[in-house]
C-alpha positions as CSV (number, residue, x, y, z in Angstrom):
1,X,-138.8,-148.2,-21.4
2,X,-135.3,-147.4,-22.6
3,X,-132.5,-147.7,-20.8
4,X,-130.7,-144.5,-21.8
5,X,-132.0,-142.1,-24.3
6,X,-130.0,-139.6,-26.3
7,X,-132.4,-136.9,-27.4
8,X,-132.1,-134.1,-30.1
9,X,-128.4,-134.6,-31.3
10,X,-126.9,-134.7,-34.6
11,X,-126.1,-138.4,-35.6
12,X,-123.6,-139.0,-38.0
13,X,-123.6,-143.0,-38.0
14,X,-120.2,-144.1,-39.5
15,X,-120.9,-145.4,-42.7
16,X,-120.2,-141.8,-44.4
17,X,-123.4,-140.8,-45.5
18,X,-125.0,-137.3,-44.5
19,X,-125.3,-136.4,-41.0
20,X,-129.1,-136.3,-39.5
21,X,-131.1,-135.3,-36.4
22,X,-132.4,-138.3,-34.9
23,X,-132.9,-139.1,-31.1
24,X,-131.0,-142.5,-30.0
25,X,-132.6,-145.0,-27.4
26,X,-130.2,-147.8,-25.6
27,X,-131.8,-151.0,-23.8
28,X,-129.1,-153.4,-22.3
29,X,-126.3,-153.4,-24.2
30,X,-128.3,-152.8,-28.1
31,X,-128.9,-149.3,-29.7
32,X,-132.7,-150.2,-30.3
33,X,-133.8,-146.8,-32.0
34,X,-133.0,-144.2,-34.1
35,X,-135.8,-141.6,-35.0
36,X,-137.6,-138.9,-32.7
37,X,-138.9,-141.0,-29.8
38,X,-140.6,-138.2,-28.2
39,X,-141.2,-138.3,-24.2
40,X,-140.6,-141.9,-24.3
41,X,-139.7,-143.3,-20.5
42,X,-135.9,-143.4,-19.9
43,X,-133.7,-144.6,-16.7
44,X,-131.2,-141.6,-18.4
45,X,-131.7,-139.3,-20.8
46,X,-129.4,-136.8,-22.1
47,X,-130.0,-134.0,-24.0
48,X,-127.0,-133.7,-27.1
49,X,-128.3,-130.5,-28.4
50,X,-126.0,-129.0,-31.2
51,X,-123.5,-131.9,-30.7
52,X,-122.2,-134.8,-32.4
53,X,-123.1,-138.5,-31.7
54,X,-121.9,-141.0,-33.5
55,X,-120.1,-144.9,-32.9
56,X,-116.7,-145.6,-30.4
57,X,-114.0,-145.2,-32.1
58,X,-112.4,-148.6,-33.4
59,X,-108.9,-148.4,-33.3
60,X,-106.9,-151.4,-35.7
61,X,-103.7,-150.8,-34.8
62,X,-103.3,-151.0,-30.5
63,X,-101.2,-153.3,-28.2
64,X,-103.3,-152.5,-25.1
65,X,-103.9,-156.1,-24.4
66,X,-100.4,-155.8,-23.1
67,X,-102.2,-154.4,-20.0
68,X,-105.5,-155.9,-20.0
69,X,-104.6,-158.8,-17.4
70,X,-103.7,-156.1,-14.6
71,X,-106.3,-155.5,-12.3
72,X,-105.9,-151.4,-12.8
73,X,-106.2,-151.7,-16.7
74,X,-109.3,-149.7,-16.3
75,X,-106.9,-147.1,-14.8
76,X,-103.9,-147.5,-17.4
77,X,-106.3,-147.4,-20.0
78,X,-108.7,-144.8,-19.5
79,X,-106.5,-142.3,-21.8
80,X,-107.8,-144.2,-24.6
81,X,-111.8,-144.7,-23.5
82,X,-112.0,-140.7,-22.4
83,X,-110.3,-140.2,-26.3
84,X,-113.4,-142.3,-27.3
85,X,-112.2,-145.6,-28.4
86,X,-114.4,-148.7,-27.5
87,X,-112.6,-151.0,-29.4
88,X,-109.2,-151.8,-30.5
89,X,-107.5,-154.3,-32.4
90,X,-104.9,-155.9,-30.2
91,X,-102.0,-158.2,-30.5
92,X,-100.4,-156.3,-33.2
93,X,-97.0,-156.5,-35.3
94,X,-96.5,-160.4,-34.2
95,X,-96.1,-159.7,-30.3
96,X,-98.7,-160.3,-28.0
97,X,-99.2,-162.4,-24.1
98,X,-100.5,-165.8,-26.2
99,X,-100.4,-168.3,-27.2
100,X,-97.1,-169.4,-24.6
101,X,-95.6,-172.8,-25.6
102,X,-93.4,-174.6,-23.7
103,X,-90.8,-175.6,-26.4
104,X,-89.2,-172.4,-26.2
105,X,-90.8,-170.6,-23.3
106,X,-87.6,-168.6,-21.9
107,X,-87.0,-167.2,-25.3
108,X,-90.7,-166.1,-25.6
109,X,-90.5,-164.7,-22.2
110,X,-87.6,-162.5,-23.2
111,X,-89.0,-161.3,-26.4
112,X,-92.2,-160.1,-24.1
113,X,-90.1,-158.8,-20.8
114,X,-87.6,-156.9,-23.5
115,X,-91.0,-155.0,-25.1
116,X,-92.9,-155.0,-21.7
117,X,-91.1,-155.5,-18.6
118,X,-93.6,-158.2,-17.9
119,X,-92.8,-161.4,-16.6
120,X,-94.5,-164.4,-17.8
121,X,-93.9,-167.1,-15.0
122,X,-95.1,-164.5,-13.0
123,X,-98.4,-162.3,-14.3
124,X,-99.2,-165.1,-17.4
125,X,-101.0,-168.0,-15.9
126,X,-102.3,-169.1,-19.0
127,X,-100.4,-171.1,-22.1
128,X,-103.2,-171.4,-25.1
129,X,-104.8,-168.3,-26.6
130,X,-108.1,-169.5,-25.2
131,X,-106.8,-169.2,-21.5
132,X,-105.9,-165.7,-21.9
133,X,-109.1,-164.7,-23.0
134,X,-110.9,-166.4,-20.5
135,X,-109.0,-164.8,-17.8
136,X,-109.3,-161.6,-19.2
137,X,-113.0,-162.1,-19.5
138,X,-113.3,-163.5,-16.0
139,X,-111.7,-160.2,-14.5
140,X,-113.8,-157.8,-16.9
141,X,-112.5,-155.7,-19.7
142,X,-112.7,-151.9,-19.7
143,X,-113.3,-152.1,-23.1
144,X,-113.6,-154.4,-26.0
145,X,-110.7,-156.3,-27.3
146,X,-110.6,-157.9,-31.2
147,X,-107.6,-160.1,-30.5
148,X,-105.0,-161.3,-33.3
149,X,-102.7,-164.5,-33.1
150,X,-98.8,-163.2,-32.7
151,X,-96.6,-164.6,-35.3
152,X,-93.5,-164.1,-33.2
153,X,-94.7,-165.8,-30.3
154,X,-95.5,-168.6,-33.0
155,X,-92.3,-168.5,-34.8
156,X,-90.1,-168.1,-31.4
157,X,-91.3,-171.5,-30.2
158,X,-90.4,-173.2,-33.4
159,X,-86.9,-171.7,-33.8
160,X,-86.3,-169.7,-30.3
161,X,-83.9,-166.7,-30.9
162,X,-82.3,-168.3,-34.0
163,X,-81.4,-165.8,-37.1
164,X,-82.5,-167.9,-39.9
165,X,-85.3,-169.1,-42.0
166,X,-87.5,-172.0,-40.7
167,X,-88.0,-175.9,-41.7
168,X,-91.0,-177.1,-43.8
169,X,-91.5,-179.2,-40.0
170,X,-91.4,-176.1,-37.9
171,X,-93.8,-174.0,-40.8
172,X,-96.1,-176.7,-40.0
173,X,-96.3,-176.1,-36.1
174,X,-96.6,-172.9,-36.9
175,X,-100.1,-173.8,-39.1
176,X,-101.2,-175.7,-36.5
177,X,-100.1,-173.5,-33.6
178,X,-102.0,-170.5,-35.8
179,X,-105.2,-172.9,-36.3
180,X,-105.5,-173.5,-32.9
181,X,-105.4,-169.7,-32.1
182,X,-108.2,-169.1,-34.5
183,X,-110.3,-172.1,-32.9
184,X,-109.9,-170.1,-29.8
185,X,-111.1,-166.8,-31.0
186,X,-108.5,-165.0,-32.5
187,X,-110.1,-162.7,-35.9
188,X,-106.4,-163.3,-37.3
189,X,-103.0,-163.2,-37.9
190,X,-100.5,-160.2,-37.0
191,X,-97.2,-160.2,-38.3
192,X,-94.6,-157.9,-37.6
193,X,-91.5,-158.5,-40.6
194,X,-89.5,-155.4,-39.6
195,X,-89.0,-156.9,-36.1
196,X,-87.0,-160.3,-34.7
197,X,-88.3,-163.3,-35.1
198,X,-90.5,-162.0,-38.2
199,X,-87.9,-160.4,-40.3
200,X,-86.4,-164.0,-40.2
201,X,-89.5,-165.2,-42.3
202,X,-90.0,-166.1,-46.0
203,X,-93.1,-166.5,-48.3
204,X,-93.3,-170.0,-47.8
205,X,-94.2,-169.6,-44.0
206,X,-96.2,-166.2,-44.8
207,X,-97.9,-168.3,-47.7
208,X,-98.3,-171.4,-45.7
209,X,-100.1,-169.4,-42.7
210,X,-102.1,-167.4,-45.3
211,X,-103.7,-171.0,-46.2
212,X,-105.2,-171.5,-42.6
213,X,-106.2,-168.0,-42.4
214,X,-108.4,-168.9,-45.6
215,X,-109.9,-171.6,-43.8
216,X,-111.3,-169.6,-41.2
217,X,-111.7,-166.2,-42.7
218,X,-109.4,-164.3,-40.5
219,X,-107.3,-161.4,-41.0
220,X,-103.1,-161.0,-42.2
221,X,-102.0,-157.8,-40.7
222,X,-99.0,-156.4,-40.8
223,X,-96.0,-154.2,-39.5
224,X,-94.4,-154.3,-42.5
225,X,-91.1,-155.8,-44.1
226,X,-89.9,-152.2,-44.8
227,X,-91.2,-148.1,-44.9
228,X,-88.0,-146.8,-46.3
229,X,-86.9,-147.0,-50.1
230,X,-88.1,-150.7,-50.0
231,X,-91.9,-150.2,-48.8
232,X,-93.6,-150.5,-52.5
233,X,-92.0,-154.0,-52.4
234,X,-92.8,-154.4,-48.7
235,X,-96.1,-153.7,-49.5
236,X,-95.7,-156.4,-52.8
237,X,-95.0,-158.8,-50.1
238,X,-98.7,-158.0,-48.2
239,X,-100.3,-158.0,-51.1
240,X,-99.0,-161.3,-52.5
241,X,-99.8,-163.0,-49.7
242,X,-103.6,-162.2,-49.3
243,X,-104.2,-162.2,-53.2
244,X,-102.7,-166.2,-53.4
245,X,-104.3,-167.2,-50.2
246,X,-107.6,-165.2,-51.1
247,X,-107.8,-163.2,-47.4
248,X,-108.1,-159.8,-46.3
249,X,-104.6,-157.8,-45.4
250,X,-104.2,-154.8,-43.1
251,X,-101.2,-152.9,-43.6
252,X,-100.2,-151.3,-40.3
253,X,-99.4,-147.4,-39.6
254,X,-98.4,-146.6,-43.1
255,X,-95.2,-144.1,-43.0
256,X,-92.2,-143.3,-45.3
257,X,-88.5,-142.8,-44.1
258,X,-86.7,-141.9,-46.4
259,X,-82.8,-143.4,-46.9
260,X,-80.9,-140.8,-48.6
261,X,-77.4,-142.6,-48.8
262,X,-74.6,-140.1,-48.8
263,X,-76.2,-137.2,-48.8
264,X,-78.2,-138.0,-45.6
265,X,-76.8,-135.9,-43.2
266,X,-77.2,-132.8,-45.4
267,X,-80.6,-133.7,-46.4
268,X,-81.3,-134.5,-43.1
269,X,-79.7,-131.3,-41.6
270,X,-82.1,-129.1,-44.1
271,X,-84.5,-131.0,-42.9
272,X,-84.4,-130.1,-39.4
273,X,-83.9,-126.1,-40.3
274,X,-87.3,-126.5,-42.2
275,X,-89.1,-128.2,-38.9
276,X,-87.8,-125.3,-37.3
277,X,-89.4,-122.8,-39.6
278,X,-92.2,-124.5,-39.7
279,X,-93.7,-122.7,-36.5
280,X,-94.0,-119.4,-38.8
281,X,-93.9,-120.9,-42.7
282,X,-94.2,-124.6,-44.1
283,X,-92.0,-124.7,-47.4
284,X,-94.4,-126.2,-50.2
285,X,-92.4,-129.3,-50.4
286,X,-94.6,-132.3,-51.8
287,X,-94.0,-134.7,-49.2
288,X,-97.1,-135.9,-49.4
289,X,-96.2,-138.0,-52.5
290,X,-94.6,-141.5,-51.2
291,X,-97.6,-142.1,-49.4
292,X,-99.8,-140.8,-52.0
293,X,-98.6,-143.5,-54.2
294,X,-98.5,-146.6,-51.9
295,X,-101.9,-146.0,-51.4
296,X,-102.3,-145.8,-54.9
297,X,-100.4,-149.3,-54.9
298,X,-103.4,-150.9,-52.4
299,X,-105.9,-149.1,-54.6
300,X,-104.6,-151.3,-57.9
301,X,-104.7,-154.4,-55.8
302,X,-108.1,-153.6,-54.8
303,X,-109.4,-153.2,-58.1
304,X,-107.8,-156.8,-58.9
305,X,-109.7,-158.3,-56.5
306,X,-107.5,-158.3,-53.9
307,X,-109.2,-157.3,-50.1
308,X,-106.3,-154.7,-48.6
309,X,-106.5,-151.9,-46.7
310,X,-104.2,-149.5,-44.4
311,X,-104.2,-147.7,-41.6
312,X,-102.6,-144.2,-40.1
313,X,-101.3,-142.6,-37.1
314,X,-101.8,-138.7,-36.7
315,X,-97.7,-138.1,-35.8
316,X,-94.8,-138.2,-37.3
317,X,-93.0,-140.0,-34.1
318,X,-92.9,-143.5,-33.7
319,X,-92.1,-145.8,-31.3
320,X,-90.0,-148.7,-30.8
321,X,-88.0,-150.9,-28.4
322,X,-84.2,-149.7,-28.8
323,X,-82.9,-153.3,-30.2
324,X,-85.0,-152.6,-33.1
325,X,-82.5,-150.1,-34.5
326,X,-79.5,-152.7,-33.5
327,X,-78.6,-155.4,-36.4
328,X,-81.0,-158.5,-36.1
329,X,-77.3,-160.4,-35.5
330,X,-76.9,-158.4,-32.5
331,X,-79.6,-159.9,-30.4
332,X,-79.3,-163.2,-31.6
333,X,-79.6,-165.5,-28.1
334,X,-80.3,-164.9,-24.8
335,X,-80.6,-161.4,-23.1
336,X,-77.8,-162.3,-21.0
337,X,-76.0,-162.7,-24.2
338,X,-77.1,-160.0,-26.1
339,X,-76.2,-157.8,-23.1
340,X,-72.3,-159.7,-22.8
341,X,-71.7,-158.3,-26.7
342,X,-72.6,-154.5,-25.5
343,X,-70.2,-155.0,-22.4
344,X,-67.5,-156.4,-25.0
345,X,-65.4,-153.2,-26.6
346,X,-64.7,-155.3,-30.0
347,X,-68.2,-156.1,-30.4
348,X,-69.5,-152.7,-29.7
349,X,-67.3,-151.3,-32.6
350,X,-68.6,-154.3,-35.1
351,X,-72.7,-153.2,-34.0
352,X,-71.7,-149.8,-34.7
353,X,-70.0,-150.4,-38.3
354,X,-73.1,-152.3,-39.2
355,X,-75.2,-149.3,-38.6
356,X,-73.1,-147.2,-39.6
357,X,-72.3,-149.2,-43.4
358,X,-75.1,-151.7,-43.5
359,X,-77.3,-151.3,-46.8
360,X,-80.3,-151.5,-46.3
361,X,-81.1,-154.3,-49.1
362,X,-84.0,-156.4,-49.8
363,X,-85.3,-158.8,-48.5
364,X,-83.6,-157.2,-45.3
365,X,-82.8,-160.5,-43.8
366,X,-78.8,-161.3,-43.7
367,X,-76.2,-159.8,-42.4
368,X,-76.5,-155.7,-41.4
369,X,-79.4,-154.9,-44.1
370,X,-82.3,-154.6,-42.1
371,X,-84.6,-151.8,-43.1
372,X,-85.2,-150.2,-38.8
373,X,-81.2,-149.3,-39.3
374,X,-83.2,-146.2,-38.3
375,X,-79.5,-144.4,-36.4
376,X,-78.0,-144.0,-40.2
377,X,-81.2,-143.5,-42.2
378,X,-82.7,-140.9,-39.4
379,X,-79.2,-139.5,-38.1
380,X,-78.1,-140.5,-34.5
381,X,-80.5,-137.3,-33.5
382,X,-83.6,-139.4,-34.4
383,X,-84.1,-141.1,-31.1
384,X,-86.0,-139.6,-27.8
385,X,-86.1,-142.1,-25.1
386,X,-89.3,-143.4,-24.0
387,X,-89.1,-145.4,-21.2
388,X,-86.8,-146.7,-18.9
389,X,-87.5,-148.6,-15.9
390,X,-84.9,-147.6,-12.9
391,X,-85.5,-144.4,-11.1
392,X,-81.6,-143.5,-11.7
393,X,-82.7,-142.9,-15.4
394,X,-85.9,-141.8,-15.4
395,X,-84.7,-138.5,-15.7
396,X,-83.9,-139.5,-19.6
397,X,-87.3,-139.9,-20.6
398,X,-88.6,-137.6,-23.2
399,X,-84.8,-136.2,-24.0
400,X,-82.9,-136.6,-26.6
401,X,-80.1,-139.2,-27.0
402,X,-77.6,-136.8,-28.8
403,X,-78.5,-134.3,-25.8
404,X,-77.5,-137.5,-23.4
405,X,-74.5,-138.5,-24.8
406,X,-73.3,-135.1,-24.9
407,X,-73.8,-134.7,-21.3
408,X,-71.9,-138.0,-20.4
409,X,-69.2,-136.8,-23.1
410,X,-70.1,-140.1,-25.3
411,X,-70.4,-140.9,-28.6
412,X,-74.7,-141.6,-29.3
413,X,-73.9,-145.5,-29.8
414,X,-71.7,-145.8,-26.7
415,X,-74.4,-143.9,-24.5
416,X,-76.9,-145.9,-25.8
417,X,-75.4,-148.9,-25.0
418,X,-74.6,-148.0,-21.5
419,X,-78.3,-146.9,-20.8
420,X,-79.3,-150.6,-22.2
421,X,-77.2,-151.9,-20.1
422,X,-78.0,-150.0,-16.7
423,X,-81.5,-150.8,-17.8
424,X,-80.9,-154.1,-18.4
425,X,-82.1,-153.8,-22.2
426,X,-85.3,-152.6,-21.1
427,X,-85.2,-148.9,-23.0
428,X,-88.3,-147.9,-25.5
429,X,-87.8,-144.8,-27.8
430,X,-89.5,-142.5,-30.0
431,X,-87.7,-142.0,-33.7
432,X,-88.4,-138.6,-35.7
433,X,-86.8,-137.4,-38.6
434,X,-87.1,-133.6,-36.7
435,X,-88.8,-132.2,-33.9
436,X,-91.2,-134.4,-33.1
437,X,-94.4,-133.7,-34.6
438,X,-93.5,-130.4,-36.6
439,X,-95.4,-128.8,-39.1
440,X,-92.9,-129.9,-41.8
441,X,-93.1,-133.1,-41.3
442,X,-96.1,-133.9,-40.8
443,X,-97.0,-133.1,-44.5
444,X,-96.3,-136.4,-45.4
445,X,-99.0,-138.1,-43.6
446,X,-101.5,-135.8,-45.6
447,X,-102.4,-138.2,-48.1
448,X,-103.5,-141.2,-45.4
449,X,-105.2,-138.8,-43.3
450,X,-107.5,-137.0,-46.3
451,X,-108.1,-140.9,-48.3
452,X,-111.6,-142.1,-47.2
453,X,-110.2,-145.7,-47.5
454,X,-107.0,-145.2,-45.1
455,X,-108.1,-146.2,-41.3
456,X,-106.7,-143.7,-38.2
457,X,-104.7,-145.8,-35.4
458,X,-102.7,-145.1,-32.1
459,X,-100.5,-147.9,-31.8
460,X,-101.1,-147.6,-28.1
461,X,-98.8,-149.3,-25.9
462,X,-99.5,-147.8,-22.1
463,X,-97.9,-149.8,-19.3
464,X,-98.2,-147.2,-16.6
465,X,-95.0,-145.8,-17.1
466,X,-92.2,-143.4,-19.0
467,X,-92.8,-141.0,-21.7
468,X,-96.0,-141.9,-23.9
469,X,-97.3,-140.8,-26.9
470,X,-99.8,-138.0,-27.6
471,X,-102.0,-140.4,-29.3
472,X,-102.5,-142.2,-26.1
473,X,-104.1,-139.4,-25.2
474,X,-105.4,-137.5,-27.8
475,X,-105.1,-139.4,-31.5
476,X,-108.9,-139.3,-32.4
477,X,-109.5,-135.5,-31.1
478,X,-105.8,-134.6,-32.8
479,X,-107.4,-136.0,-36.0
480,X,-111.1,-135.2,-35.5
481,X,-110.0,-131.6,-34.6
482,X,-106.9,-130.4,-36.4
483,X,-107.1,-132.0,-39.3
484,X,-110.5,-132.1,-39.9
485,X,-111.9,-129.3,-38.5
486,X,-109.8,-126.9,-38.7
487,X,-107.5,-128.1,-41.7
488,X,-110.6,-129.2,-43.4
489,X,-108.7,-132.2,-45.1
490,X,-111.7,-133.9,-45.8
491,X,-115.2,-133.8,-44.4
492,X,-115.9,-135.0,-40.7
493,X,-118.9,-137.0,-42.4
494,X,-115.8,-139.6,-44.1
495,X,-113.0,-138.9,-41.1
496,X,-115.9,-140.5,-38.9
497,X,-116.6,-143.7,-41.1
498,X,-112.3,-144.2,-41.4
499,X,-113.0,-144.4,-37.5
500,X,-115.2,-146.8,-37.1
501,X,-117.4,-148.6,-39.7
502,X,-114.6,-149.0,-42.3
503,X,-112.1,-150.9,-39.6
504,X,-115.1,-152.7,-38.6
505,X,-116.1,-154.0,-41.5
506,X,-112.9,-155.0,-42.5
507,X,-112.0,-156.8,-39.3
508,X,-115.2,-158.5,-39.3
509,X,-116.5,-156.9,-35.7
510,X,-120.1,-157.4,-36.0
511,X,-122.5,-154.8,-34.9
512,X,-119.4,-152.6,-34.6
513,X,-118.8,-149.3,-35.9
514,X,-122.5,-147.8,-36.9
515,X,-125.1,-146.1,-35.2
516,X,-128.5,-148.2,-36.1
517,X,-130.9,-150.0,-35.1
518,X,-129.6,-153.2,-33.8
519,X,-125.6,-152.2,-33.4
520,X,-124.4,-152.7,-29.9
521,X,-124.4,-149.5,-28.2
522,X,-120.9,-148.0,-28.3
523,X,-121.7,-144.5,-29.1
524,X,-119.3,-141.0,-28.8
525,X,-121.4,-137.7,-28.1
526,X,-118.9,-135.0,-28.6
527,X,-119.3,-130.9,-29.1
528,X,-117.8,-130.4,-32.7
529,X,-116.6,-127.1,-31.6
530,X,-114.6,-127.4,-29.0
531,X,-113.2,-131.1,-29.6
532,X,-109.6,-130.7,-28.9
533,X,-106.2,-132.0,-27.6
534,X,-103.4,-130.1,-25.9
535,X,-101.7,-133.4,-25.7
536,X,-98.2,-132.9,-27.2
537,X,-94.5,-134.4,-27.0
538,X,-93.6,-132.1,-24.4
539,X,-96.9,-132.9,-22.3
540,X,-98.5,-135.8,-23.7
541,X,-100.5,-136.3,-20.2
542,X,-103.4,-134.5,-21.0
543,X,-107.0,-136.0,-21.7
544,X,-109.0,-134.1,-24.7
545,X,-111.3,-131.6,-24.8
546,X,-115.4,-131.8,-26.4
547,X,-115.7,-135.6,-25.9
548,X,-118.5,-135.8,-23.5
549,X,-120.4,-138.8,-23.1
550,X,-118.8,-142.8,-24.1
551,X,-120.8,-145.6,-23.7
552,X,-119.6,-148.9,-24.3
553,X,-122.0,-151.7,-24.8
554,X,-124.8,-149.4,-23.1
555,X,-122.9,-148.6,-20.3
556,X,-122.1,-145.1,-19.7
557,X,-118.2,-144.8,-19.2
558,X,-117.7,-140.9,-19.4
559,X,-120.6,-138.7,-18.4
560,X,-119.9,-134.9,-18.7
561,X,-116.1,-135.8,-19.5
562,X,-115.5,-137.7,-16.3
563,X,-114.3,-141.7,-16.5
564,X,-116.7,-143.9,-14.6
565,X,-114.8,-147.2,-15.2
566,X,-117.0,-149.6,-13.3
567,X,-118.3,-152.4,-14.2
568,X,-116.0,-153.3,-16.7
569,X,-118.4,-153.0,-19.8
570,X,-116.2,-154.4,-22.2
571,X,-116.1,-158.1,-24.0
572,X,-113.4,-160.3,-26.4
573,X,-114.7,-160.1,-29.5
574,X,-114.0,-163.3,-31.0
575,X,-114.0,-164.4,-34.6
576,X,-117.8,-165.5,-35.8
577,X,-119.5,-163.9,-32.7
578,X,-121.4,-161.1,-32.4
């Protein structure tokens, strides 16, 4: 007798091949057929006439672990679950809640509190990378969690909030820090070389790191170096690493921002105009190219050998703590330090000539040449605010900064600086080059979303609070619907596999990712037709249409589009276990 049987529905099973009519039976936690079972016995059986089935979603790009110790995680996560995602691939670009060493513990805890709000003497009882998982799998998991060792986290307790390379001594903590991680579970390693502490690194450490990661087959993913003029060598720098150290790579949310030097704000300018006509025509501007070819980059390393791949996110708004767009010199120290240089007028006009004169050189490491100098390569206009986390502000979330500042009669930089500082540098913002997510725009992430090899991520980061993104919400049924459906940008057969057996495979979750005999029983029934997401800038609270039934390890978790989060089906999935 089966535990749940899915009868007469169209399986598409995640590996690309043709879709097929097949009837799907569940016991425990295993799907454990997939033919016409007939009247077999069932404790449930649901009928998925003319509608799709196929695996969760597996999502490589998330930091929802930064939730998953709360006892209502079930609650701040269920945007993602009702989108269909079983699985996600947390701890991502080189931040996450372990490892926490005591060597420098108060600079770790303000590189977390700055991203998160969260504070570690106080919600992290654990230190290693094992205790976290073990408390997480004590309370129960909404979903299933592939967890990645932080970089950051590894590289702040070697050399705290210190701008500058590391020793061959502190490398080797790091190996050994990163070795322990991968004893404990973790699949891999995430960097993140854009942000502080990992834009302080160099290829010995990446190199050195890529040598334990050899040893235990795990995973090099990362937010990458650069994704302005820079990102083919950004990319180089990936690449390198997993070809000499003979390991799989994940670059993270491809994108391309463009630094146009002195003819910025007129490029920029015409760009906006064209967002704006975008509502009623899309000039036929190839801006599909840049991403075209870096794919085309990963594609030659693939063919020597070399096991890379990327993933995508269905926007073109991304999102960011605000520091990230300050020079790395700038937040050198302690928060309480950072915080004294904003509240010094001298200071303040140093920061902004950085931003406002800095090149953007590689290997963006010294000085003002960091590649997120996103105020003079996006325009001050770029930013929205995300979050804030006082009531007296919250009235800033979702708006504009330029729209701010010209309230308060204040340059950008200055009313930026004052919101950090009321917030007490706790402020999280989107970036667009335009509206956000115009039909202009968007035409550059064409290229990841069509390639069959090019995974589809959310980058979700949901704490309960500000101004989220759409693809909290929606990212899978934006993708599934708009652009495959309905912009037919390639065939729902291969948009299904880049969501789920091709990030499985390549992260090593076994059983993940396919509907067959055998897989664990994460499965999606949604109505092709009328998959949907009104989820948008403007109103990114709203869970999709079409997506029907979720199961996650054999327990059903939406039933007839409502959540039923208890028990918590999910489970750590740990390197070498299935």
């Amino acid at each position: 007798m089966f535990d749940v049987v899915i009868k007469n529905g169209t399986v598409i099973d995640g590996t690309g091949k043709a879709r097929f009519q097949a009837d799907l039976g569940v016991e425990g936690n295993r799907i454990t057929a997939v033919e016409d079972i007939g009247k077999a016995e069932a404790k449930t059986t649901l009928d998925a006439t003319d509608k799709i089935v196929c695996p969760g979603f597996v999502d490589p790009h998330s930091h929802a672990e930064l939730a998953m110790f709360r006892e209502d995680h079930h609650t701040l996560l269920e945007p993602l679950i009702r989108q269909g995602i079983t699985t996600f691939v947390g701890g991502n670009c080189g931040m996450s809640l372990a490892p926490l060493q005591e060597k420098n513990l108060a600079a770790i805890g303000t590189y977390i509190n700055i991203f998160s709000r969260i504070d570690i003497e106080r919600d992290l009882p654990w230190r290693t990378s094992g205790e976290f998982f073990n408390t997480l799998e004590t309370r129960g998991l909404a979903m299933n969690m592939a967890p990645l060792a932080p970089h950051g986290l590894l590289r702040m307790n070697e050399t705290g909030r210190q701008m500058r390379y590391a020793t061959e001594d502190e490398i080797e903590n790091m190996a050994r820090a990163l070795e322990q991680c991968l004893e404990e579970g973790a699949i891999g390693l995430s960097t993140g070389l854009q942000y502080v502490p990992g834009s302080q690194s160099d290829s010995r450490e990446l190199h050195r790191l890529g040598q334990v990661l050899k040893k235990y087959d795990g995973i090099f993913t990362s937010h990458l170096r650069s994704y302005s003029n820079t990102l083919p060598q950004a990319m180089d720098e990936v690449i390198e690493v997993a070809d000499k150290s003979g390991i799989r790579a994940q670059i993270s949310h491809i994108f391309w921002v463009p630094d146009m030097g002195w003819i910025g704000p007129l490029a920029r300018g015409a760009v906006r105009v064209m967002a704006k006509l975008s509502k009623w025509w899309t000039p036929p501007i190839p801006l599909h190219k840049p991403i075209q070819e870096r794919i085309e980059q990963m594609l030659d390393a693939q063919k020597r050998g070399v096991n890379v791949s990327m993933d995508i996110m269905p926007t073109t708004s991304g999102f960011t703590h605000i520091f990230a767009f300050f020079p790395p010199w700038s937040v050198e120290g302690t928060s309480e330090e950072v915080l004294a240089r904003l509240q010094d007028p001298d200071m303040r006009k140093k920061i902004r000539h950085g931003i406002e004169h800095g090149k953007t050189e590689w290997p963006h490491v010294e000085g003002d040449s960091w590649s997120l100098n996103l105020f003079k390569i996006m325009g001050w206009e770029c930013a929205h605010i995300m979050a804030v986390g006082s009531e007296k502000n919250k009235k800033y979330e979702g708006r504009q900064l330029v729209e701010i500042a010209a309230e308060q009669g204040k340059h950008p930089f200055d009313a930026a600086c004052d919101l950090i500082l009321e917030e007490n540098g706790h402020v999280l913002v989107f970036e667009s080059m335009a509206e956000p997510d115009d039909h202009f725009t968007e035409r550059s992430m064409f290229a990841g979303l069509k390639h069959p090899d090019v995974m589809i991520s959310t980058d979700a980061i949901l704490m309960g609070e500000g101004h989220p993104s759409k693809l909290f919400y929606g990212c899978y049924p934006i993708f599934l619907g708009r652009f495959v459906r309905d912009m037919k940008l390639i065939n729902l057969e291969q948009a299904i596999r880049k969501c789920t057996s091709l990030p499985a495979e390549h992260f090593r979750l076994k059983g993940r990712g396919k509907i067959e005999k055998n897989a664990y029983a994460d499965i999606v029934v949604f109505d092709p037709n009328t998959l949907h997401s009104n989820a948008c800038f403007t109103k990114p609270n709203q869970f999709p249409q079409g997506i029907e039934h979720v199961f996650i390890n054999g327990n059903h978790v939406v039933n007839q589009g409502t959540y039923c989060p208890n028990p918590r089906p999910g489970r750590i999935l740990k390197r070498n276990t299935s």
